[in-house]
N, C-alpha and C positions, 0 to 999 in steps of 0.2 A: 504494500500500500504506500502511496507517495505519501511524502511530507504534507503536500497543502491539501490533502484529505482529511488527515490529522488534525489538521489547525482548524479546518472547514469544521470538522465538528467538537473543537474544543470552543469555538466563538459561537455555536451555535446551541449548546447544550449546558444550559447554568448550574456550572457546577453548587454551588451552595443548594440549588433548591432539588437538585439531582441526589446529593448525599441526607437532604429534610425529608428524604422518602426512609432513611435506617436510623437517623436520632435527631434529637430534637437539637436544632444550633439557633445561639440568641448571639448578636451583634455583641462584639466588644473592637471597638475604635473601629479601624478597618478591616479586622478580621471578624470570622465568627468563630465562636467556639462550642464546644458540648462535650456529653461522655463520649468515647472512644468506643462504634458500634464492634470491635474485634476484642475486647475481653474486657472485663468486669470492671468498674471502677468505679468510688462514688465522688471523686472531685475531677471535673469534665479536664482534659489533659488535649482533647482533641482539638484540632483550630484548622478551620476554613481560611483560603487568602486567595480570594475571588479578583483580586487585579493578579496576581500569577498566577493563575487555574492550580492550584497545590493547592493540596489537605495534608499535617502529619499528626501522629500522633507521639507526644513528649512521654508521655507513660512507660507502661510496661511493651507496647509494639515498639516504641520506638523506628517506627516507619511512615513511609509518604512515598508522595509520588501527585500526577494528574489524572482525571479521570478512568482514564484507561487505565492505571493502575488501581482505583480506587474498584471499580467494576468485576476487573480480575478476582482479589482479593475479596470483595463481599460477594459474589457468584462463583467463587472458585472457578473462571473462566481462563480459556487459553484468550490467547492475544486476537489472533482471529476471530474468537466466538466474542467478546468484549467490543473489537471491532465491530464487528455485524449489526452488536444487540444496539450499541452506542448511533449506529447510522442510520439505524429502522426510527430510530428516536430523532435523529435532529434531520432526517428525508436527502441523508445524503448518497450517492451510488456508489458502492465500491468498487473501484477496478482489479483484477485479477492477474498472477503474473499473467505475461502474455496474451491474456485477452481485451481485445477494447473495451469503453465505456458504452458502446450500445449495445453488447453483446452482454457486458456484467449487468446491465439494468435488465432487457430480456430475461436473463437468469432470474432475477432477483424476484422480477414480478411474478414468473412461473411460480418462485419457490408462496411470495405472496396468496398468488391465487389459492393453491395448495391448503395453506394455513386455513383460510377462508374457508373451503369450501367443507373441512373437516371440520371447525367450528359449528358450522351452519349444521353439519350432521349429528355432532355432539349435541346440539338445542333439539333435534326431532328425534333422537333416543330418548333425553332426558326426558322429554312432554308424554311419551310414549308407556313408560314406566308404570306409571299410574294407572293409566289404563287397561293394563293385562292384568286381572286377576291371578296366572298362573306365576307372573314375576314375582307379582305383591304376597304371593303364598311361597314361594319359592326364597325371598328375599327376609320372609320370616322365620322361616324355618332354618336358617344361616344365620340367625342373629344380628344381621345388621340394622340401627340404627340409623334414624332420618338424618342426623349430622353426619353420618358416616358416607351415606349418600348422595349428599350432597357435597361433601368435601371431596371424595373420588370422583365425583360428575357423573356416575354410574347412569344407564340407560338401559332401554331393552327393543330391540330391535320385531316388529310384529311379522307375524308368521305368513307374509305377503311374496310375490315374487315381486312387485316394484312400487313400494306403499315407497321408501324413500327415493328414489329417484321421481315418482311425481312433485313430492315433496319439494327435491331440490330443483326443478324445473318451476316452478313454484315461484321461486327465490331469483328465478334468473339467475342458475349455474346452470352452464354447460353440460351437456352430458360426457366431454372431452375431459373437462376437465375433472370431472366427478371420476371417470375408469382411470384416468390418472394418480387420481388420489387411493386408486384400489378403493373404490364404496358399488361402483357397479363393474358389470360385463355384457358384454353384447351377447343378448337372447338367441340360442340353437335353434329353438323353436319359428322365431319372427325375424325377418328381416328388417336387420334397422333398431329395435328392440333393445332394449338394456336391463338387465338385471340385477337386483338388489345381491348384493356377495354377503352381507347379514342376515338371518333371517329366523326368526323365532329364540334369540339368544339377549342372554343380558350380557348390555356390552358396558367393558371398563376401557374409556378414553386414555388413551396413553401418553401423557406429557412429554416434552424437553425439558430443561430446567430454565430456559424464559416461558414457561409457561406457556410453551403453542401446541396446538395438539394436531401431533405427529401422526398419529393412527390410531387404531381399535384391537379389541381382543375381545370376542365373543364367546361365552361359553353355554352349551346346551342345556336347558331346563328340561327338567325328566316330566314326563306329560303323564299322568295317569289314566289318562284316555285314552293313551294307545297302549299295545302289545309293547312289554317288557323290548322285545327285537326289532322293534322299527328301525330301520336305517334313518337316522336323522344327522348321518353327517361326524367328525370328530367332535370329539370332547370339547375344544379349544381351536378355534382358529385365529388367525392374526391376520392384519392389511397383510399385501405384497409389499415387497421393498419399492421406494417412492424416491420424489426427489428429496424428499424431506424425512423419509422415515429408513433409518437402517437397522434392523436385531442386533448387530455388532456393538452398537454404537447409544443404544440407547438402554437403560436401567429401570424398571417401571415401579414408579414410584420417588426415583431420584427428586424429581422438582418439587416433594412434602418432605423428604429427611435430608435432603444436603447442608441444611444450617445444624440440624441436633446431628447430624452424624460428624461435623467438625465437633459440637460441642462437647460430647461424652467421648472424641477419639476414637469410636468405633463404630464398626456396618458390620448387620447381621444378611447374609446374603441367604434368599432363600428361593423355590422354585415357579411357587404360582402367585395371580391375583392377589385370590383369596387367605394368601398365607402373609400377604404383605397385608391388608386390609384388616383382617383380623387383629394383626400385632400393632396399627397406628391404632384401632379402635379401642386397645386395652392398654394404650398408654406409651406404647416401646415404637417410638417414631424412626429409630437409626435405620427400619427396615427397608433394603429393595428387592427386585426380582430378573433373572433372566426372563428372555421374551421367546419360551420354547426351542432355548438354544444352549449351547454351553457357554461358559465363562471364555471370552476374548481378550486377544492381547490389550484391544481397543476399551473393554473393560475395564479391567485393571490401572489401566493409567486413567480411565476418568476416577474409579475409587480411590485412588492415591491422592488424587487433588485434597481428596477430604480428610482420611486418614488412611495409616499404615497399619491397623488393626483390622485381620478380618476374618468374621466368622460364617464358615460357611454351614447350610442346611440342605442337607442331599436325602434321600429316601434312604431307610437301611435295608434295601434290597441290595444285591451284586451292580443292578445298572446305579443304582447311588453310590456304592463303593466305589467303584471307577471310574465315576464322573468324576468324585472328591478326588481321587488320587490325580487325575487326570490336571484337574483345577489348582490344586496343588506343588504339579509339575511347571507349569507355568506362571505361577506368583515367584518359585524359585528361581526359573529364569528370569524374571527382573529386577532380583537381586534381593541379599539379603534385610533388609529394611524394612520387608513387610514380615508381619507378625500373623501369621494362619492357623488357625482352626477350626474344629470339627463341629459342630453339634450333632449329639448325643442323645436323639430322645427314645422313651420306650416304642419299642416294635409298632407298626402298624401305627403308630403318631405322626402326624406331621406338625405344623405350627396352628393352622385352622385347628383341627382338630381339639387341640389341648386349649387353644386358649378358649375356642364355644365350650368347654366344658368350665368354664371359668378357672383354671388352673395356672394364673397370670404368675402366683410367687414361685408354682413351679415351674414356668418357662423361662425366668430369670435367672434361678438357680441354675439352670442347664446351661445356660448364655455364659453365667460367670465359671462352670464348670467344663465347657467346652474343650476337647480334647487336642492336644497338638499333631500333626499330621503323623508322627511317629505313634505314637498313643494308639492313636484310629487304628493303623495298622496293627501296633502289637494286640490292642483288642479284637479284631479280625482274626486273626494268627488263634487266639486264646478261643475262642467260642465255636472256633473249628475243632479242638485240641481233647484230646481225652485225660482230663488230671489228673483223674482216678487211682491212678498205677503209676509207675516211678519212668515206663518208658514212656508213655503218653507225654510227662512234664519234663522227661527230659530230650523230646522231639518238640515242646513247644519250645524248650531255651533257642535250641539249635537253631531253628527258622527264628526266631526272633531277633536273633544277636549280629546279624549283618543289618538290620534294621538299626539297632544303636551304631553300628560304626560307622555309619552316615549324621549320625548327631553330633554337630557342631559343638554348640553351645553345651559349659563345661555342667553347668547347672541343671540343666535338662536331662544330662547325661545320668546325673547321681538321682534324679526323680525316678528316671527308669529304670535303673541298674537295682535300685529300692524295692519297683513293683517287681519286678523277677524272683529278687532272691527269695520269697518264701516257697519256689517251685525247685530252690534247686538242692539237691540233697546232701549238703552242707549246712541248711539253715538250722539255724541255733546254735551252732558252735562256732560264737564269736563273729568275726569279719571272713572268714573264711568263702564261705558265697560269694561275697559281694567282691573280695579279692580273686576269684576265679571267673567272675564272670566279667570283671573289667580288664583280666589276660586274653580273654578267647577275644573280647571286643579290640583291642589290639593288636594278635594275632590278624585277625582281618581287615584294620586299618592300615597292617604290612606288607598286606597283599598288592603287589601291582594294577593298575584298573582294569579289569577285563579279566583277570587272573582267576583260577578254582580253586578254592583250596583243598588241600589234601581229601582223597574219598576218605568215608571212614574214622575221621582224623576227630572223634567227640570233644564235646567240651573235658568231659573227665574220663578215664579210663580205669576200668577195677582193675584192683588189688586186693590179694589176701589181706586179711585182717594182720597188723603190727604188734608185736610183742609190747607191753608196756614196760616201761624199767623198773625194776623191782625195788623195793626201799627196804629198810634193815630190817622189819619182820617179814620180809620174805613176800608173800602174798601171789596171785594169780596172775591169768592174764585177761586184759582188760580189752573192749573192744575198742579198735579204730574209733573215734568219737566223727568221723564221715560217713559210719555205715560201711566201711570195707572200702570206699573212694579216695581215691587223691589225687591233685592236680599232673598232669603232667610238663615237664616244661616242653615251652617251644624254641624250636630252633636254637637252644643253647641260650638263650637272650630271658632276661626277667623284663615286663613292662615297665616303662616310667613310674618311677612313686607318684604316686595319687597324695592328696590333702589328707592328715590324718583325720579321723571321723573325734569328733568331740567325745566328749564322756558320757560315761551311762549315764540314762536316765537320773537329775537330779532325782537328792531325798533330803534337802534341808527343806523350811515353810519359806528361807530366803529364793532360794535355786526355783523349787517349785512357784513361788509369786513371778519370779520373772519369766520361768517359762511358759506362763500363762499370757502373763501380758503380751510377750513376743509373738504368739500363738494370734493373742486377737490381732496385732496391728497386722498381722500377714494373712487374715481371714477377710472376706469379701463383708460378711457378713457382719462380723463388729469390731473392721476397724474403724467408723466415725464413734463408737463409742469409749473403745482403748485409748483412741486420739484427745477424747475430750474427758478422759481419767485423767490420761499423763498431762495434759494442759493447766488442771487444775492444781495438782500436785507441784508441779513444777513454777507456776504462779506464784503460788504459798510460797513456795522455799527459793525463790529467785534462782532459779539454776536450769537446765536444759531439758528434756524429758531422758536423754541420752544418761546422765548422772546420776540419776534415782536406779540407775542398774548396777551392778557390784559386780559379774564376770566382765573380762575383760572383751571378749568379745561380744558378750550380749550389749553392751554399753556401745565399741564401735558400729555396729548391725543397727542399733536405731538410732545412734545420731546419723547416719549412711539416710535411711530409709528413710527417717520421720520427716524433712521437708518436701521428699519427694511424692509420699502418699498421702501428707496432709493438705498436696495440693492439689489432690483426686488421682494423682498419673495410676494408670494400671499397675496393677504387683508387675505380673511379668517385665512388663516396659521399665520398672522402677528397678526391679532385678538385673536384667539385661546390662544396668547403667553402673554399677557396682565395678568401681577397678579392683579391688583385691576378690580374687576368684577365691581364695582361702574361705574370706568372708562370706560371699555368694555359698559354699559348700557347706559351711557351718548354715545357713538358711536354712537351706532344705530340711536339716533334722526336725524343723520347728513346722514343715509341712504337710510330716508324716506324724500322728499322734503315738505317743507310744502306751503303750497298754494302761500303765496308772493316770494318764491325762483324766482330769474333771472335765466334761461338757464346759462349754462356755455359756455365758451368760452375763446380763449388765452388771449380778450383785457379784459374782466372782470377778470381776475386773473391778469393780469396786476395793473388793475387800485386799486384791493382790497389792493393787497401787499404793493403797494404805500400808498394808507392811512394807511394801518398798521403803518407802518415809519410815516408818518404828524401825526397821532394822539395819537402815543404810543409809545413814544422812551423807547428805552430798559429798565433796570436798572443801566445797569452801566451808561449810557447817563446821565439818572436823577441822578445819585450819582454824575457824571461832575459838573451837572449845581448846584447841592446842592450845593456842595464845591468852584463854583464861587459867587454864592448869599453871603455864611460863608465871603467870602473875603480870601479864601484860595487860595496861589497861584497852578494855574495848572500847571502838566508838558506839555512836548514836544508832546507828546504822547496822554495825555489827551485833550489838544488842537484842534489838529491833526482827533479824533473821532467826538468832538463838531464842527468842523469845516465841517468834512463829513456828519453829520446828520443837521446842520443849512442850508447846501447845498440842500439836498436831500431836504429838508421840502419848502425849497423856490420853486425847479422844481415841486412841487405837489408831491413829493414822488418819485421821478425819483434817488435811491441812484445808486452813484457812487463813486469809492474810493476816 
């Protein structure tokens, strides 16, 4: 695009009252100013400066730019799409490389027309709706809601061979342009003729994210008036590809979640309509859908616009396993950045399903328990697997263990090498397992690409049972505590030392209270409560929430964690960020509960926080009391802390300023 296209529609498009459409801006001298529409703030940081077409914001963005940049950023648009939407607005014509200015206007109007004429057909579904009884029963029996409704712009197409295309002759649209837009086709029967391509279907209009409506997707209502086996056509049909509408390219549902799906960081991807529709109606807006296709390269990069968090929802049939797998393959191809996973629901569930049965806390819990693309697979692997018997579990290691040595990420690695080992027949004596099963997994990381490894070659290999050493009364022999098993080495080589694993299971009420707490801030579920324990606590006694902890690692782990997830960032994302991997390893033991863990609960993070305070005053506390033992006088101040924490320690822990 030239320069003075640019400028043509920065003189023709006001900026200040362009940007009065996302926050409210009041005059200050010759600028304007307000809150910053790009994240939270309550003293306005944002400033308009209408003689230089620039907006930035001083806050936390810390950015700017001119309208096109402003457009980009609040529509997450490329340059192009920014362009286009910015010239549809100020009536300017784009030129295209290499093509003239009569040929881009041509284009533009066709894509015009287009828009138009699918609108027009969107208003005679919507009017249409109401009038079929079989919708109206149909549309209840779904549970959908008038707001819902109408906020999708749902329709229902009558069971006519050309009730819309009189319609839109009606309007004075073309019948050209109508089979252009895929809404008719030319009658087999009449010459000349045109045919409705919807017909007896409730149709869901398919947006862009400027809001134009790109096509349709009809789906069959079941007619109780006919034979169970009427041919009435697919389940689902879609427009044809248009000039304006591509399956590749388009997300349905995209132009109602692209602002919450920046907001929460994450998109739940899943397969139909009604599964996307269901989940805005019960509140979980991040949702879109493929358009009866698979996940695209062209996908992908529009979901990245918004975030790099993404959870997909496949069927748990075989054709959903390897769609997933398949969807999976290609988010890896563009690179590490994005963060993929699975959703997990029970058999014969989809997202409609679970949420019409109003099951909303449990669709969320499956959301935040979504499985990582290795997981999906090792559970696949596992429900195929007979566990019953020692070779059954030890044919599931097997198959599962080149699975881990494709796993990057050091953290992930210790989650899964955890879920194994109660299968492998070393468990319970010690680290033994979990040392066997992280040698086979580098055994195969040794392998060259493309390489087999040894037939035959098991993770472990019998042996007779080992004589025990005998002590000075003498005594028997004791069995292998493997069961008869032990590792064998490979290729003369021991693997890299791994992180030592932390200590057993605390048994002090000090060890135990922080294990607890650690526990909630790394739980979905109460970390805003853990957060707003150690807040208060920490308040009291003027000191970090990091402080109130006594191991030395438990104390590094949440000063690490605590700004990152008191500032919502995902666990995993907030993990990912962690530079000492020691640390990240020491995590996970707090992921995994171990047999004596309590349930969690608001009064048990209560009561833990509390002993933190009675049995572990901060450092600076102890540096107070040091310096009253020395016979140092204390200040006003220093007093003041002592006096907060001797309080606290008498209520049980109850700190208060």
């Amino acid at each position: 695009m030239e320069l003075s296209e640019k400028d043509e529609i920065r003189q023709r498009v006001d900026l200040v009252d362009f940007i009065s459409r996302y926050t409210a801006l009041k005059r200050s001298g010759r600028t304007f100013k307000g809150l910053c529409p790009f994240h939270n703030e309550r003293t306005p940081s944002f400033t308009v400066d209408p003689d230089r077409a620039s907006w930035h914001c001083w806050g936390g963005c810390s950015t700017g730019g001119d309208i096109f940049a402003f457009v980009m950023k609040a529509e997450s648009l490329t340059f192009p799409e920014a362009a286009e939407r910015l010239a549809q607005i100020a009536g300017v014509t784009l030129s295209r490389g290499g093509v003239d200015s009569v040929e881009a206007a041509r284009q533009r109007d066709e894509k015009e027309r287009l828009y138009s004429v699918n609108a027009e057909a969107m208003r005679f579904f919507q009017n249409f709706l109401g009038k079929a009884k079989l919708a109206q029963d149909y549309i209840k029996e779904r549970g959908l809601a008038h707001e819902t409704l109408e906020n999708f712009q749902i329709g229902y197409a009558p069971e006519e061979w050309s009730a819309l295309s009189r319609y839109l002759l009606s309007k004075n649209v073309s019948r050209e342009d109508a089979k252009q837009a895929g809404l008719l086709y030319e009658s087999q029967r009449v010459q000349g003729d045109y045919n409705d391509k919807f017909r007896g279907r409730l149709i869901f209009p398919i947006l862009d994210v400027q809001e134009r409506v790109v096509a349709f997707g009809g789906r069959t209502i079941p007619n109780p008036e006919l034979p169970p086996d009427t041919n009435v056509g697919p389940k689902y049909l879609n427009s044809p590809e248009t000039k304006v509408f591509s399956k590749s390219r388009i997300l349905y549902g995209l132009n109602r979640a692209r602002k919450i799906i920046s907001d929460v960081d994450r998109v739940l991807v899943v397969e139909g309509y009604m599964d996307v529709i269901a989940a805005h109606q019960a509140g979980i807006g991040n949702v879109v859908a493929t358009l009866g296709t698979s996940l695209t390269d062209d996908h992908i990069r529009i979901l990245g616009r918004y975030t790099k968090n993404i959870v997909l929802s496949f069927d748990s049939d075989e054709a959903g396993v390897r769609a997933a797998l398949r969807a999976a393959e290609l988010f890896t191809a563009h690179g590490p950045e994005f963060a993929l996973k699975i959703l997990a629901l029970p058999e014969g569930d989809d997202p409609d399903s679970m949420l019409r049965r109003g099951n909303i806390a449990g669709f969320h819990k499956a959301i935040d328990s979504a499985r990582t693309v290795p997981e999906f697979r090792i559970e696949g692997i596992k429900r195929k697997s007979d566990l019953t018997n020692e070779g059954g579990r030890m044919a599931y290691l097997r198959e599962a263990i080149p699975i881990l040595a494709e796993v990057r990420s050091s953290l992930e690695l210790d989650v899964l090498v955890q879920r194994l080992t109660p299968y492998h027949p070393s468990f319970g004596s010690g680290t033994r397992a979990e040392a066997s099963i992280l040698a086979e997994v580098q055994r195969w990381r040794s392998q060259r690409p493309g390489s087999t490894p040894p037939p035959d070659d098991g993770l472990l290999v019998p042996t007779p049972p080992r004589p025990r050493y005998q002590n000075n009364a003498g005594g028997g022999q004791q069995n292998n505590p493997n069961g008869g098993w032990q590792q064998r080495p490979r290729y003369g080589q021991q693997p890299p030392p791994r992180p030592e694993a932390p200590a057993a299971p605390p048994t002090s009420a000090l060890e135990k209270a922080e294990r607890t707490v650690i526990q909630g801030l790394l739980s979905d579920d109460w970390r805003s409560v853990t957060i707003k324990e150690l807040d208060r606590a920490a308040k009291a006694l003027s000191c970090t929430p990091g402080e109130l902890l006594a191991h030395p690692q438990a104390r590094l782990l949440v000063e690490a964690l605590y700004p990152l997830l008191s500032g919502r960032m995902l666990l995993q994302r907030a993990l990912d960020q962690l530079a000492d991997q020691e640390l990240a390893f020491f995590a996970t033991r707090y992921l995994v509960s171990a047999g004596n863990d309590a349930p969690l609960s608001g009064e048990a993070l209560h009561d833990c926080v509390n002993e933190l305070v009675v049995r572990h005053p901060p450092e600076h506390i102890r540096t107070i009391q040091k310096k009253r033992t020395e016979g140092i006088v204390l200040t006003d101040a220093e007093l003041l802390v002592l006096q907060a924490w001797t309080l606290a320690k008498k209520r049980g822990g109850e700190a208060s300023p």
